[in-house]
C-alpha positions as CSV (number, residue, x, y, z in Angstrom):
1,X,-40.4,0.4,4.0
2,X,-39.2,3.5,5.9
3,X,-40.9,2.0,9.2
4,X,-39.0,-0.8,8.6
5,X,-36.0,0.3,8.9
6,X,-36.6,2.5,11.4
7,X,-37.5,0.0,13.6
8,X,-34.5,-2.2,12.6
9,X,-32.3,1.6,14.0
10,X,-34.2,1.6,17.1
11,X,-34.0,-2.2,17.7
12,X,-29.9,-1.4,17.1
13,X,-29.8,1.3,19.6
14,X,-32.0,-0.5,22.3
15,X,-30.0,-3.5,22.3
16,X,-26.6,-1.5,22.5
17,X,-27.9,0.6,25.3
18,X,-28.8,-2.6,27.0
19,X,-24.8,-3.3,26.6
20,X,-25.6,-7.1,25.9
21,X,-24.5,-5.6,22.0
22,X,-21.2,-4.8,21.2
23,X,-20.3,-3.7,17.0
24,X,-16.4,-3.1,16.8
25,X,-13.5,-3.7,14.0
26,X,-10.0,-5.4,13.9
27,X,-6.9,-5.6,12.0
28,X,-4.3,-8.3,12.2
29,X,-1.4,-10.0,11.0
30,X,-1.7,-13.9,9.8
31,X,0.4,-16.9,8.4
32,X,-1.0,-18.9,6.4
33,X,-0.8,-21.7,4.0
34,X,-1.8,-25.1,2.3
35,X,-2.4,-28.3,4.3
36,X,-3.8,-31.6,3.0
37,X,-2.4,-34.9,0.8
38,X,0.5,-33.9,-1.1
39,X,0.3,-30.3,0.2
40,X,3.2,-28.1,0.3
41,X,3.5,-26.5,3.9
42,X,5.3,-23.4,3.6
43,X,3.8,-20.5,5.3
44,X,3.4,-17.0,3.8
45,X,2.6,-13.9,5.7
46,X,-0.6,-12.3,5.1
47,X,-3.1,-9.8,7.4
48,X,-7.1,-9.8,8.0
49,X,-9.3,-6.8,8.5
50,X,-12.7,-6.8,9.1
51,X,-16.1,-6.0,11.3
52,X,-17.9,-7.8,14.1
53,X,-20.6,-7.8,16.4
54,X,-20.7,-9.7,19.8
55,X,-24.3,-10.4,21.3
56,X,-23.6,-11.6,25.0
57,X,-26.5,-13.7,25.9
58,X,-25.4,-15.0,29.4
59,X,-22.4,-14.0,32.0
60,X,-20.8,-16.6,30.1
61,X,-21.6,-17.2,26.5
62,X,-21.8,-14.7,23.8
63,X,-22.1,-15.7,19.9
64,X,-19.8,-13.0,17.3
65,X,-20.3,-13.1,14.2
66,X,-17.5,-11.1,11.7
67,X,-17.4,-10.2,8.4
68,X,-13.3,-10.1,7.4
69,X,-11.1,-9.5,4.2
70,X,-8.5,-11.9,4.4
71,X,-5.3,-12.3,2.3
72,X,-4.7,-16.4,2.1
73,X,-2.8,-18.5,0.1
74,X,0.7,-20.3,0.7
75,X,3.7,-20.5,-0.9
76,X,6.6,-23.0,-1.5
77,X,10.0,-24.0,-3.3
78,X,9.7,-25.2,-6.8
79,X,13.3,-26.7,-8.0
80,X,14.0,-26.0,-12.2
81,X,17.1,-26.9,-14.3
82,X,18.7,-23.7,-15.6
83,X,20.3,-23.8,-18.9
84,X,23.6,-25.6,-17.4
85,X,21.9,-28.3,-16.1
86,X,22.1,-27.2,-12.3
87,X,18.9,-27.3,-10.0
88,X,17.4,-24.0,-9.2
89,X,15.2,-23.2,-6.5
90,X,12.3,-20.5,-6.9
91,X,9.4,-19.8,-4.5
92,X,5.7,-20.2,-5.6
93,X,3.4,-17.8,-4.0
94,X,-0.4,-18.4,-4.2
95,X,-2.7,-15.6,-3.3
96,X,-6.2,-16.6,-2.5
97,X,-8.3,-14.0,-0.5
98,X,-11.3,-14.4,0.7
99,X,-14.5,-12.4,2.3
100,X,-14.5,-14.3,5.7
101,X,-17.6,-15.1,7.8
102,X,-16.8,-16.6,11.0
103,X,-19.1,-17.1,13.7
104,X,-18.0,-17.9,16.8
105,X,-19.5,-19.3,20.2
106,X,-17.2,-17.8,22.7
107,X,-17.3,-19.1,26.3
108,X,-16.1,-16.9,28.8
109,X,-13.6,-18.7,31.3
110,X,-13.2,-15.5,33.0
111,X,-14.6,-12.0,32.8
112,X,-12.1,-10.8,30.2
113,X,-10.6,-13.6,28.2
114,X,-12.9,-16.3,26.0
115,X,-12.3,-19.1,24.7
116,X,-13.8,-18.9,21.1
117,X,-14.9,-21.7,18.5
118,X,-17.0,-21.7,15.5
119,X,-17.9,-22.4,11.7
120,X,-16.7,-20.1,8.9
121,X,-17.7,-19.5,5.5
122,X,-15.4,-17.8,2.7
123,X,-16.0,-16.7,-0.7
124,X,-13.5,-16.0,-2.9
125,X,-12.5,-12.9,-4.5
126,X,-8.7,-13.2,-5.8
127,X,-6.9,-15.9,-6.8
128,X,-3.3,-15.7,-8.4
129,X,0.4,-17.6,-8.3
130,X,3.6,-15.8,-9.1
131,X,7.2,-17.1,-9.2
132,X,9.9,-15.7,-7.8
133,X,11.8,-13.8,-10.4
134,X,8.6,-13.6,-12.9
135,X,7.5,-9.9,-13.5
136,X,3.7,-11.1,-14.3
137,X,1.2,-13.4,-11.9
138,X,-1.0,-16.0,-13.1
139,X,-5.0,-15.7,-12.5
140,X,-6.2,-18.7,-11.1
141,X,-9.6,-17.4,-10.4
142,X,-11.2,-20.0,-12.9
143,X,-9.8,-22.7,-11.3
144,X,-10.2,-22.0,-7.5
145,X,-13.4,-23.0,-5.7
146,X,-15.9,-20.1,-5.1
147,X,-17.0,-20.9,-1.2
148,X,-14.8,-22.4,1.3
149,X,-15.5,-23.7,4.5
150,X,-13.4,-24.3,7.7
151,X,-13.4,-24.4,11.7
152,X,-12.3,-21.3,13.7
153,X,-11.0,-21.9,17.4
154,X,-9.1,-19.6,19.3
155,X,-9.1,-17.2,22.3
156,X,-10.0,-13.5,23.0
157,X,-8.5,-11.2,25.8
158,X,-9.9,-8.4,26.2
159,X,-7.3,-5.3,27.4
160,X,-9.8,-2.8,28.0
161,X,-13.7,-2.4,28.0
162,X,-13.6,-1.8,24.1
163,X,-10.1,-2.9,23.6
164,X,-9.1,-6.8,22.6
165,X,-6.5,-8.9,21.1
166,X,-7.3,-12.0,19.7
167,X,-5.6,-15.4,18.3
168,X,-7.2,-18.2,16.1
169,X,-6.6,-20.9,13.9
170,X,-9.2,-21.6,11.1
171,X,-9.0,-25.0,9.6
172,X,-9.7,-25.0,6.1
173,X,-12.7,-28.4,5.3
174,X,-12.5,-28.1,1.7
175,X,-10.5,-28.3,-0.8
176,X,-9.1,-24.8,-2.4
177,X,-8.7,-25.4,-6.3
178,X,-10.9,-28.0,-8.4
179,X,-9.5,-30.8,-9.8
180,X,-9.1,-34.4,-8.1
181,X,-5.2,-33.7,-8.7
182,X,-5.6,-30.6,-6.4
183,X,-5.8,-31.5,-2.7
184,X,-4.9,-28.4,-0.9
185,X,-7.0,-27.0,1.9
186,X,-6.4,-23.7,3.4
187,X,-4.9,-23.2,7.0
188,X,-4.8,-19.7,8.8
189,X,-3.2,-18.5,11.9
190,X,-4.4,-15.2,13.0
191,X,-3.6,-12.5,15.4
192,X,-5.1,-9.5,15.8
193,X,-6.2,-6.0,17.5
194,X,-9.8,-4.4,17.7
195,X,-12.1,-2.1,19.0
196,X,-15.6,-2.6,20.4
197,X,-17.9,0.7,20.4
C-alpha cells in the first residue's frame, strides 16, 4: 500500500513538472436563487470557496474539475395579516448549501481567457428557512433532496500565470425539496478569484 501511494506522489509531481497540471483554490461571491414553475425569483447573496485542478490536454482544451462549498438558497417576500387586519410583508430566506463538483471542458479562445462548460453534481449538507423578524430557523434538511444536479457555463480569464478571475452560471436540473408541490430548482451566478500553484 505504501508503493501505492508513492507512485500516485510521483505521478502528481511528474505531471506538474510537465506544466500540463495545474492544482489551485478560489473564493467568490454569488447570487443565487430559485427558478422553476411557481418559483419565487428573488436573489440572495451568497459566496463559494473551494479547490481545483486544470489538466490542459491540448493548446486549446483543458478539462477542471473543482471540489467547492457553496452557500445556495433564495429568498422572497411572504405577505401576513397583522393583528389589525393590514398586510405585512416579511422576507423568507432559504439556505441550502451544497459540496459542489463541477467539471468543466474549457476551450481556450485565446491564450488567457476560456470559455468553460460542464456538468455539476451537489450534495447537500445544510438546509434551513428563516423569516425575517423570527429569532430561530427552520431545518429543512429532511425535506430537501440529497444530490442535485445542474449545468455550469461560464468564462475564465486568467490575470497572471497563477492568477484568474472567473464567471459562471450553473443551472440547477432538478428539483431542490421533495414533494410534487415543490418545484424549485436552484440557480447560481458566480464570480470569483483564484490561484493556480
Amino acid at each position: 500500500m505504501k508503493k501505492v501511494f508513492v507512485l500516485i506522489a510521483a505521478a502528481i509531481v511528474c505531471m506538474s513538472a510537465s506544466a500540463q497540471v495545474q492544482f489551485g483554490a478560489k473564493v467568490g461571491f454569488d447570487l443565487t436563487n430559485f427558478w422553476g414553475e411557481d418559483a419565487e425569483h428573488g436573489m440572495k447573496p451568497s459566496y463559494q470557496a473551494g479547490l481545483l485542478m486544470e489538466y490542459k490536454f491540448s493548446p486549446k482544451f483543458a478539462i477542471a474539475p473543482e471540489v467547492v462549498f457553496a452557500s445556495q438558497g433564495g429568498k422572497f417576500k411572504a405577505v401576513e395579516m397583522n393583528m389589525f387586519g393590514l398586510d405585512v410583508s416579511k422576507t423568507v430566506t432559504f439556505n441550502t448549501n451544497y459540496i459542489n463538483v463541477p467539471v468543466m471542458l474549457k476551450y481556450y479562445a485565446t491564450p488567457n481567457f476560456s470559455i468553460d462548460f460542464g456538468p455539476q453534481v451537489g450534495f447537500n449538507v445544510y438546509s434551513k428557512v428563516s423569516v425575517e423578524d423570527e429569532d430561530k430557523a427552520w431545518d429543512l434538511k429532511d425535506s430537501t433532496k440529497g444530490v442535485d444536479f445542474g449545468l455550469g457555463l461560464g468564462g475564465t480569464y486568467n490575470l497572471t500565470e497563477n492568477a484568474f478571475v472567473q464567471a459562471r452560471y450553473t443551472l440547477g436540473m432538478t428539483k431542490v425539496f421533495d414533494g410534487d408541490y415543490n418545484k424549485e430548482k436552484n440557480g447560481n451566478i458566480q464570480l470569483a478569484f483564484g490561484m493556480k500553484f
